[in-house]
C-alpha positions in Angstrom: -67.3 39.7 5.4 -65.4 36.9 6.6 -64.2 34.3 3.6 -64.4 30.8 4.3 -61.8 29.0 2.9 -62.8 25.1 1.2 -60.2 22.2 1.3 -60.9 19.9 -1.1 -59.6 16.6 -2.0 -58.4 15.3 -5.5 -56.6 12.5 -6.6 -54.6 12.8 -9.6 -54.1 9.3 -11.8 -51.5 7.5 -12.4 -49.2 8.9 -14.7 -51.0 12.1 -14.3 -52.2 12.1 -17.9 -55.3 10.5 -17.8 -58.9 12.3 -18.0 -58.8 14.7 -15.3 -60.3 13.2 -12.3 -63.8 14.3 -10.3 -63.3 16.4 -7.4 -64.4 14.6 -4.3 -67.0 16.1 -1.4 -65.5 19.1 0.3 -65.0 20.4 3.7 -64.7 23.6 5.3 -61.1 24.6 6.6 -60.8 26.4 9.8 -59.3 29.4 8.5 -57.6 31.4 5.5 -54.4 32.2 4.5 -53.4 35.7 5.4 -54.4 37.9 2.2 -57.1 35.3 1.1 -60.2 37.4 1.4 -58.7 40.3 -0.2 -57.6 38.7 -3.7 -60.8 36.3 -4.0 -58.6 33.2 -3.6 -59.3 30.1 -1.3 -56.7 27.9 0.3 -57.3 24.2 -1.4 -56.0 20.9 -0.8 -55.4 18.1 -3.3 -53.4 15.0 -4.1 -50.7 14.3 -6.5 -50.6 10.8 -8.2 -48.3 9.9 -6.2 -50.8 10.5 -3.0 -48.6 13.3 -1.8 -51.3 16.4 -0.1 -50.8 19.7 -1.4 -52.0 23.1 -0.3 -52.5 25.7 -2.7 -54.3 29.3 -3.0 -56.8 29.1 -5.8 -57.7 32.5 -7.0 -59.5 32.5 -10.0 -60.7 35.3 -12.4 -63.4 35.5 -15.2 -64.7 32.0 -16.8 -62.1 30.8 -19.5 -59.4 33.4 -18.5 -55.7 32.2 -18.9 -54.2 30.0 -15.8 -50.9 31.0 -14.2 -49.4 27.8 -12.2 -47.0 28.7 -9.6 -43.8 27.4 -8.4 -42.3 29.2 -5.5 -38.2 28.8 -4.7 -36.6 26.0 -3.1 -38.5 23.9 -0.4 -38.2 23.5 2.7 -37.0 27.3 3.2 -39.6 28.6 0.9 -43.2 28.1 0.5 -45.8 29.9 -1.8 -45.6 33.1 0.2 -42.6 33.7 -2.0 -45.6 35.3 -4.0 -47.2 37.9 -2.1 -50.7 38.8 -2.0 -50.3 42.3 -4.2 -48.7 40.3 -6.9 -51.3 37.6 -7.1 -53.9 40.2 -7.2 -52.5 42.1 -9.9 -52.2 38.6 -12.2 -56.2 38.1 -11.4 -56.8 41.8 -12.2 -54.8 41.4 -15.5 -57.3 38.4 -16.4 -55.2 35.3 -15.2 -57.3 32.7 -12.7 -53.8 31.7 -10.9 -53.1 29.1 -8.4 -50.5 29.2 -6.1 -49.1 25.9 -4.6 -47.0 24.8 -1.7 -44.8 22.5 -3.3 -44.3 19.1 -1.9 -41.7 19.9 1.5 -42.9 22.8 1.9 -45.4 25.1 3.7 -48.5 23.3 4.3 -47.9 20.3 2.0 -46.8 17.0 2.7 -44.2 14.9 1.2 -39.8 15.4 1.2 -38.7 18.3 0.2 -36.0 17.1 -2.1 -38.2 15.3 -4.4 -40.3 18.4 -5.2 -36.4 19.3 -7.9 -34.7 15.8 -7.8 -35.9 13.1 -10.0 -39.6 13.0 -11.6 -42.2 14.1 -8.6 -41.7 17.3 -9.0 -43.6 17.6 -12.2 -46.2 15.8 -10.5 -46.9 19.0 -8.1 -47.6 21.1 -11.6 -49.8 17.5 -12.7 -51.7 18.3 -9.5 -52.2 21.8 -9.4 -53.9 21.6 -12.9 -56.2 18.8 -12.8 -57.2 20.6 -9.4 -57.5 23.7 -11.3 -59.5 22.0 -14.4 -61.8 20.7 -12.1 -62.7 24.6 -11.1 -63.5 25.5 -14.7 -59.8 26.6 -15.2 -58.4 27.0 -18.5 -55.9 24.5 -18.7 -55.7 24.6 -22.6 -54.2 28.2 -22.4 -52.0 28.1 -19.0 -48.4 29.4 -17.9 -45.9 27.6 -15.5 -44.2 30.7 -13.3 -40.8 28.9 -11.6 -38.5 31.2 -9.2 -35.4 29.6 -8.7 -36.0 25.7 -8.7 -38.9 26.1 -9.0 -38.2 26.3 -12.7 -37.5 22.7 -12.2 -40.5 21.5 -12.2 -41.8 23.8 -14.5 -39.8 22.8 -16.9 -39.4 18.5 -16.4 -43.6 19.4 -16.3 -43.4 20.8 -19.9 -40.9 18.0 -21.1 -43.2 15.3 -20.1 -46.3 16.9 -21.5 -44.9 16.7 -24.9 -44.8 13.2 -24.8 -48.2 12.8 -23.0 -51.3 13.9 -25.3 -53.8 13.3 -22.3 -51.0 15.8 -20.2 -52.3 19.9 -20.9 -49.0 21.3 -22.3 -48.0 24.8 -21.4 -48.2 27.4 -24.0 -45.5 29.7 -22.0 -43.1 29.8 -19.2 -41.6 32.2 -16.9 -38.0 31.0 -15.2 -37.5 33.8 -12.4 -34.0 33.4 -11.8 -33.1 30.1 -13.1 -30.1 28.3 -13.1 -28.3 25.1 -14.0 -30.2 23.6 -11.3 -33.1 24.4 -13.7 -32.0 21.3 -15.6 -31.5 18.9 -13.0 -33.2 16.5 -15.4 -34.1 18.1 -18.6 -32.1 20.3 -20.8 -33.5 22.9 -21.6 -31.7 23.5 -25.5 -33.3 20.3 -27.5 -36.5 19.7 -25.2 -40.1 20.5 -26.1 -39.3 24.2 -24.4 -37.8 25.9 -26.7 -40.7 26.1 -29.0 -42.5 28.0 -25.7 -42.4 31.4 -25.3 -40.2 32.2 -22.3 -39.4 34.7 -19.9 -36.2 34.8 -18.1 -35.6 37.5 -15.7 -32.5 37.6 -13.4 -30.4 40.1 -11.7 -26.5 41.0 -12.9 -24.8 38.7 -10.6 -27.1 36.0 -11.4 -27.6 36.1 -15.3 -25.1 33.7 -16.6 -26.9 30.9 -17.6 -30.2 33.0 -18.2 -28.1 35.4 -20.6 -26.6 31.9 -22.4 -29.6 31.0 -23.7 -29.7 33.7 -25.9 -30.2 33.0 -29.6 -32.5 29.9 -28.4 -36.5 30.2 -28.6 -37.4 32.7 -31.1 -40.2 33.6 -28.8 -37.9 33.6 -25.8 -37.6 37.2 -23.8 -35.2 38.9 -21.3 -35.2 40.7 -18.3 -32.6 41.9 -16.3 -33.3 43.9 -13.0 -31.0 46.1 -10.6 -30.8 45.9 -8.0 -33.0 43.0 -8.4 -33.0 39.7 -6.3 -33.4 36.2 -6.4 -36.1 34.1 -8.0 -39.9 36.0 -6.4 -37.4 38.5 -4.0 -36.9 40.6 -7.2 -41.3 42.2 -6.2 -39.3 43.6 -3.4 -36.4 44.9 -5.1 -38.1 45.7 -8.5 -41.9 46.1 -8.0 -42.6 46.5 -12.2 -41.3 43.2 -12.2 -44.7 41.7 -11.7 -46.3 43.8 -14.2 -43.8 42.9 -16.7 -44.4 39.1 -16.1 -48.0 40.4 -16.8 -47.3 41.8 -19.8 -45.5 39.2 -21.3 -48.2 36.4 -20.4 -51.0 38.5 -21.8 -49.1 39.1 -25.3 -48.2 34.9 -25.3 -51.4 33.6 -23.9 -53.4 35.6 -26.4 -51.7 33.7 -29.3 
């Protein structure tokens, strides 16, 4: 059976913390992603608040399941294929809808690629993703921000901001797959709205330094270390029970 993916378009308002927008009338795109049909997702366009056009692979799961928001590693070079289709379809097996965006710079989305970790757009991609998400019936009162390398940026300047926004759905977990001081480019991590999150850190040997020194901070916060592992989303390759470990954690954090 041959899946149709739907494009939609959705413009997210200013300051990205008002009521979450209506969806506006969609149109049929001329093809799939690769893997599409297979893990039930669609390939999806919408707009940040900052007009910027986003692709993303929407693949949701039963009504009122946890979301998973994903951040792939750094654009231009990277795109969301940094999560491959197994790994998605494990996370919607598990019970998370999930959707899987091509950050601003990169893949199929529009805008510069350096503004999706320097300075404050890059939140606005997460922003995006959810109200796109809510306005699928996603459960954006119970959701997770998954970062790979910079990606963590905007995962966490996203969960910084939300504490200081009501009408902004905060996060009630994260996952940083490999971060680093780049991480931080604008919010420190120790003192910020974070550290009350539950957190994942995984990370290979050569790369645990500033994973490993934030030991002692979040009493819900978790490690993972991984040989031979890789970096950010390369560790499914390397480490294949590294996505069913992200799984586990999510399901035991979401479900509090």
């Amino acid at each position: 059976m041959r899946t149709v993916a739907v494009i939609l378009s959705l413009v997210v308002a200013p300051g990205f913390g008002a009521s979450l927008p209506s969806v506006a009338s969609a149109a049929p795109s001329a093809s799939a992603a690769p893997g599409a049909a297979s893990t039930g997702c669609e390939v999806v366009r919408f707009e940040t608040s900052d007009s910027v056009s986003l692709e993303a692979d929407w693949c949701p799961s039963v009504e009122g399941a946890p979301l998973l928001v994903l951040m792939h590693m750094i654009p231009p070079h990277h795109s969301r294929a940094n999560y491959p289709v197994e790994v998605r379809a494990s996370w919607v097996a598990a019970g998370f809808s999930v959707i899987n965006v091509d950050r601003r710079g990169a893949g199929e989305s529009g805008g510069v690629a350096s503004d999706a970790y320097k300075g404050p757009k890059g939140k606005l991609d997460v922003a995006a993703a959810l109200s796109f998400a809510a306005s699928r019936g996603g459960n954006t009162a119970d959701w997770a921000c998954v970062g790979a390398s910079n990606g963590t940026t905007s995962c966490l300047d996203y969960a910084a901001h939300a504490h200081t926004d009501d009408k902004a759905p905060s996060p009630s977990a994260l996952v940083f797959m490999t971060g680093g001081t780049y991480t931080e480019a604008q919010t420190a991590l120790a003192g910020s709205a974070a550290v009350n999150l539950p957190i994942l850190f995984t990370f290979n040997e050569e790369e645990k330094a500033w994973s490993e020194g934030g030991r002692g901070g979040g009493e819900a916060w978790q490690w993972k270390t991984y040989s031979p592992g890789g970096h950010g989303t390369l560790v499914f390759g390397t480490n294949p029970e590294s996505a069913g470990d992200v799984a586990t954690f999510l399901t035991a954090a979401l479900a509090k």
